[in-house]
Every structure is written in structure tokens, then in C-alpha cells.
C-alpha positions in Angstrom: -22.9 80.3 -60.4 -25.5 82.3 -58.7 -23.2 82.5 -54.8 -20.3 84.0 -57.1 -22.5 86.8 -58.2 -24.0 87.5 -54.7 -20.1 86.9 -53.0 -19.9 84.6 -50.1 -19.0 87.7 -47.6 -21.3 90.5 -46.2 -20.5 93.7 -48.4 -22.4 96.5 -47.7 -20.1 99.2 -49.5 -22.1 102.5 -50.6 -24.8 101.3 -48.5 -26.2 103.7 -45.9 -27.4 102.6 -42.6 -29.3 104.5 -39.5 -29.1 102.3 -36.2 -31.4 103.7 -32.8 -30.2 102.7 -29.9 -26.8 102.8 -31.2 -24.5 104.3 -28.2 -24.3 100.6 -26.3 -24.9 96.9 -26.6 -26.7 95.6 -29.5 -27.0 99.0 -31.1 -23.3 99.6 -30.6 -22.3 96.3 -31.5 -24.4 96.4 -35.2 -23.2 100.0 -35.8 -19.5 98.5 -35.4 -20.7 95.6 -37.5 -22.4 97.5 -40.8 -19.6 99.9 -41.0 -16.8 96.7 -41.3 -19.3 95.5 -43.7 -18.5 99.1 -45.8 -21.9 100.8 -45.0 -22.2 104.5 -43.7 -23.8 104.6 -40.6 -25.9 107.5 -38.7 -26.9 106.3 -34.9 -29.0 107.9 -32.9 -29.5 107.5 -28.8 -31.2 109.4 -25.9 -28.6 110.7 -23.8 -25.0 108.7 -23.6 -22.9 111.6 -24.9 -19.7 110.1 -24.7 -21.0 106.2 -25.3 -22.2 107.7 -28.8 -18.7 109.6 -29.8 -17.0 106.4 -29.4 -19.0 104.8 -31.4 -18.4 107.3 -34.3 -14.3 107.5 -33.1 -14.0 103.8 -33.4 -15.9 103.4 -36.6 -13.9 106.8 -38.3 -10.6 104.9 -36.5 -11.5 102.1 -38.7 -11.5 104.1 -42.1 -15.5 104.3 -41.8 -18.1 107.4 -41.9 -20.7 107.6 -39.3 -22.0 110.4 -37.7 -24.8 110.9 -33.9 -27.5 112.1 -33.3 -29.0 112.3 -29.8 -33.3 112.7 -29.6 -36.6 111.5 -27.7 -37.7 109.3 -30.4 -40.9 109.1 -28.7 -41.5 112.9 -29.8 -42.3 112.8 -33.8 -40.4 116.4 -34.0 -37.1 114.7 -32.4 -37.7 111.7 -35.2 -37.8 114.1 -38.2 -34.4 116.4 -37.0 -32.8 112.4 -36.7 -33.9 111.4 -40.7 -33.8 115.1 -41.9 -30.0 114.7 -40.9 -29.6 111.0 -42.6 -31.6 113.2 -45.7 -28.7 115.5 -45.9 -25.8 113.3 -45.1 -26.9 110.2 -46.9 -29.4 111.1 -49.5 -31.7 108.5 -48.3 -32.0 105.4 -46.9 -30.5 101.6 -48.0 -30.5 100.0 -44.2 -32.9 100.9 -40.8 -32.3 99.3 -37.8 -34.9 99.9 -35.4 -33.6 98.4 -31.6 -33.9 100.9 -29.0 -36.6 100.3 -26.1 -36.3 100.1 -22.2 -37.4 96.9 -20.3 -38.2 97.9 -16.6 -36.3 95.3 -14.6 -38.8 94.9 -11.7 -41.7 92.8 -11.9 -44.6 93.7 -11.8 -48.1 91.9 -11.5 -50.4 93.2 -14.2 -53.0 94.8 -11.5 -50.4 96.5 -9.5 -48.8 97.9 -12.4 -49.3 102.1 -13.1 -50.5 103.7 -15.8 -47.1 105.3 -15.6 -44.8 102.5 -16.4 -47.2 101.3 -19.0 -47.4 104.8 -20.7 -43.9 105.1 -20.3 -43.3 101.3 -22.3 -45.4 101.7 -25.1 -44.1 104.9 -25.5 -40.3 104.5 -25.7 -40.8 100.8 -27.3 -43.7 101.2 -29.4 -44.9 104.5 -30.1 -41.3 105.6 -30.8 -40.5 102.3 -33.4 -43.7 103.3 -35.4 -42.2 107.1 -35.7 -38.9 106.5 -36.6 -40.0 103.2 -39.2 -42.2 105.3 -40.9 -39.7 108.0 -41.2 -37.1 105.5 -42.4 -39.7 104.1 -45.2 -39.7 107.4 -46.4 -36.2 107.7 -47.1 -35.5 103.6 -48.0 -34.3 102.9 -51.2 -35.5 100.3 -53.8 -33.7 97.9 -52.5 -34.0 98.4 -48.9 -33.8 96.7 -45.5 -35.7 97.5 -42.4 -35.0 94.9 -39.5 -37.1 95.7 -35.9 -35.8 94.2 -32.9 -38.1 92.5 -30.8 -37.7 89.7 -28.3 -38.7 86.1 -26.8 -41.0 88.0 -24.9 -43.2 89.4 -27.6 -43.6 85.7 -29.0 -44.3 83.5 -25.7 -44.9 86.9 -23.2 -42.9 87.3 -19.9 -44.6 87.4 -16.7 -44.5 90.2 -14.5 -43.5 92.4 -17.9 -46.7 93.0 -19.4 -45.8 96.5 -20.7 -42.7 95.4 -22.5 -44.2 91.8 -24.1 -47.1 93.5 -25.4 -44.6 96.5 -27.4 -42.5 93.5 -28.6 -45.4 91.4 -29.7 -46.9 94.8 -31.3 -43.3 95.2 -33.4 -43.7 91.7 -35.0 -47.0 92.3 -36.0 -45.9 95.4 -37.5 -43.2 94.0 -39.2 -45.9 91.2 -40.7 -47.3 93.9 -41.8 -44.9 96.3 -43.5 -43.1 93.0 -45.1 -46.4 93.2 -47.7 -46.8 97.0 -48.0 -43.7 97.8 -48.8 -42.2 94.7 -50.6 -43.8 96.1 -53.8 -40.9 98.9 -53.6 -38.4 95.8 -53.2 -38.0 97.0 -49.7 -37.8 94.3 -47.2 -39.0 93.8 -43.0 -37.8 91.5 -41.1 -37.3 91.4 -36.9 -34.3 89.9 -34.7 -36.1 88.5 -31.8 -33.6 87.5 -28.6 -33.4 86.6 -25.6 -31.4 87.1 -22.6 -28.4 89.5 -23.9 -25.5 90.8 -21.6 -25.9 94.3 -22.0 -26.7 97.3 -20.0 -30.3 96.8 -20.0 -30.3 93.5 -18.5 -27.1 93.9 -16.2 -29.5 93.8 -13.1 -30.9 90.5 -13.5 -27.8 88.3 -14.5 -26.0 88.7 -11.7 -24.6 85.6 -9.1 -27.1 83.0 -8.7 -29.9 83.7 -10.8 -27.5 84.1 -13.9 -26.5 80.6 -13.5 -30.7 79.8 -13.1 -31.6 81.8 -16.2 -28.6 79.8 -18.3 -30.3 76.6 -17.2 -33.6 77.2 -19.1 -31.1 78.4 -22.4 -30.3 75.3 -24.3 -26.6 76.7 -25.1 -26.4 77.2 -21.8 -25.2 80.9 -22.0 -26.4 84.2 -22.5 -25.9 85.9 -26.0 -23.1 89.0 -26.3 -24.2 92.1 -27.9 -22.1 90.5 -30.9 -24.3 87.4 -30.8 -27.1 89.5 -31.9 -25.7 91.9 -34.0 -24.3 89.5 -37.0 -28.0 88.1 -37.4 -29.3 91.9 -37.3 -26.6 92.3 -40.4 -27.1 89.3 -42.2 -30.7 89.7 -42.6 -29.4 93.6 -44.0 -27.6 91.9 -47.1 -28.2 90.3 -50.3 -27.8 87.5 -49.0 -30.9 87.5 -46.9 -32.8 89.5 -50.2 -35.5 86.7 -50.2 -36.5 86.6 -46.4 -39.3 89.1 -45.8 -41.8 89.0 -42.7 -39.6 86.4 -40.4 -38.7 87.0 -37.1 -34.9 85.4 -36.6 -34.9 84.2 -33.2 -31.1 84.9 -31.4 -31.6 83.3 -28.0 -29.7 79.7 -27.8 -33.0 78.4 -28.2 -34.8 79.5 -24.9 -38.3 80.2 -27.2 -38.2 76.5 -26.8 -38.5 76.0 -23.6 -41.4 76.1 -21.1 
């Protein structure tokens, strides 16, 4: 039978995997994830030293192989030391995981927002993702996943967050996009889209009162773990998945669906 030959379990042995944003929440969570799965993973992040060494302690702990490295992926030289590294360590590329961004907490109506904080967005979200995918295309293997992370807001926008709904919106295109160009190399694109996540980045909005408000408007009626994201993020980096090209997975208890 054709589930016997692909196995009914993720198994990602002698794959190898690089993961941004992989010092904390989802990033942190899918590194953990891919190397139980058997894969070698390289993570990079921008500046939590001792965040990214436990990553690497826990996965070696575990009997795994990773290996950090810090950079400004908005800077194409930072970018190329991250995937010249993956180069030498891996030999190239079977998995890319492309989640690291910023969302400014703070809302801000679209005329009083600065050229700063947009800059700054489409920089570190958008700029920064086309670098380091490219770079990762390079390297990928026949065979290949790329998976972008986007978000609710790139599909149905997010008042007040203009900057951040446009870079997420851009990444789905992009990942549209790349699904056709590169699927002739048997490479596939695909993009985890959530909502509301307990992590780090959105620590200063679920807090007392209006974390109960914004778990009314999620179907579930909770907000999604790190962990919640990440299986999704490895499932679609496994044969298992080796016919979905182009989707965006939605991971957000079903909040897309509601006004």
C-alpha cells in the first residue's frame, strides 16, 4: 500500500533544515520539532545569545545536530555568511523555514504612521524573507521544502497594522509564486499562516482582559502555543505533504473566519 511506503510518522532523517527566527516561540518550537523528526538543523536569530544556545543544547541533549548563527537578515551580506555556513556544514539545503519578522504592538492609523516604522516592517518582514528564500533556493535540493510564515493578517489585513499586513500579504504572494518557479526542480512552497500565538511577540496584547476579548472572536476559544504552529510548519516539510504546493495552512482556531 502506498501509506506503507511513505510511513505513517514524520521522518526527516538525513534531512537538513535552516529555521530564522529560531531562538524563541515558533522558531524555537519548529527547530525542537524537525530535529525529533531526525533532520539537522542550522537556526539563525538577531540577537538572543543565550535563547539560541539552548536551542542547540537541547536539540544536541537530545542526540540531535544543530548549530546558530546570529545576523541582520535584512542586510544581503549577513544572509550569505548564514547559508555560506549551512553550505559547509550541510552541503545544501532539503528544508527552509522562513518565520522571523517583528509586529509593532501599537496601533497605528495609516496617516499617522512614519516612514520609520514602515521602513523598518518591510524591512525586517519582507525585504529580509526575499534575501534569505532566495539564498535558500540556491542551496535546496531536488526534493525540497520551503514553508514562509505569514499570518491572518496578510489574508483579511489588521487595522491599525498596515506595515505588518501588507509584508504578510506580500509573503503569500511570493509563495504563489515560487510554488510554479521552482516546482519544476521538485522543490515545493508552501506558507503557515496564524493567528494569535502566545509568544514573545505578542506577550503585550494578551494580557488580563483583552486576552479573554481576543479568545472570544477565536472559534476554539484559545490562543495557539508556539507548538500549535510548529507541527503544521513540519508536516507541510515531509513526504507526507509532497503534493501540496502554493497553500497557505491557516493555524489560528479558525479566527480567519470571523468578522
Amino acid at each position: 500500500m502506498e501509506n506503507e511506503k511513505m510511513g505513517l510518522q514524520i521522518d526527516l532523517t538525513g534531512k537538513h533544515a535552516v529555521i530564522t527566527g529560531g531562538s524563541r516561540g515558533i522558531g524555537r518550537a519548529t527547530a525542537v520539532l524537525l530535529a525529533q523528526s531526525g533532520a539537522a538543523v542550522g537556526i539563525s536569530y538577531a540577537s538572543r545569545h543565550e535563547d539560541a544556545r539552548g536551542v542547540v543544547k537541547e536539540i544536541e541533549a537530545a542526540g540531535g545536530h544543530a548549530w546558530a548563527q546570529v545576523g541582520d537578515l535584512a542586510k544581503p551580506e549577513e544572509v550569505d555568511r548564514l547559508f555560506e555556513r549551512a553550505g559547509r556544514e550541510f552541503g545544501g539545503l532539503d528544508i527552509f523555514v522562513g518565520n522571523h519578522g517583528i509586529w509593532p504592538p501599537a496601533d497605528v492609523p495609516l496617516e499617522r504612521m512614519s516612514d520609520t516604522q514602515w521602513h523598518r516592517t518591510i524591512a525586517v518582514n519582507l525585504d529580509s524573507m526575499f534575501y534569505t528564500t532566495r539564498a535558500a533556493a540556491r542551496l535546496m535540493r531536488s526534493g525540497g521544502s520551503i514553508v514562509l510564515v505569514s499570518s491572518t493578517a496578510g489574508q483579511r489585513g489588521e487595522a491599525g497594522h498596515a506595515d505588518y499586513a501588507a509584508t504578510k500579504g506580500a509573503i503569500i504572494s511570493m509563495v504563489k509564486g515560487l510554488c510554479v518557479e521552482l516546482g519544476g526542480r521538485d522543490i515545493r512552497v508552501n506558507s503557515v499562516a496564524p493567528g494569535w500565538v502566545d509568544t514573545d511577540m505578542s506577550a503585550s496584547a494578551l494580557t488580563g482582559t483583552e486576552r479573554k476579548r481576543i479568545e472570544t472572536t477565536i472559534p476554539l476559544r484559545r490562543v495557539a502555543t508556539a507548538e500549535d504552529v510548529a507541527g503544521p510548519i513540519v508536516f507541510l516539510c515531509c513526504p507526507l505533504a509532497r503534493h501540496m504546493t502554493g497553500e497557505i495552512l491557516n493555524v489560528n482556531g479558525g479566527s480567519v473566519l470571523v468578522g
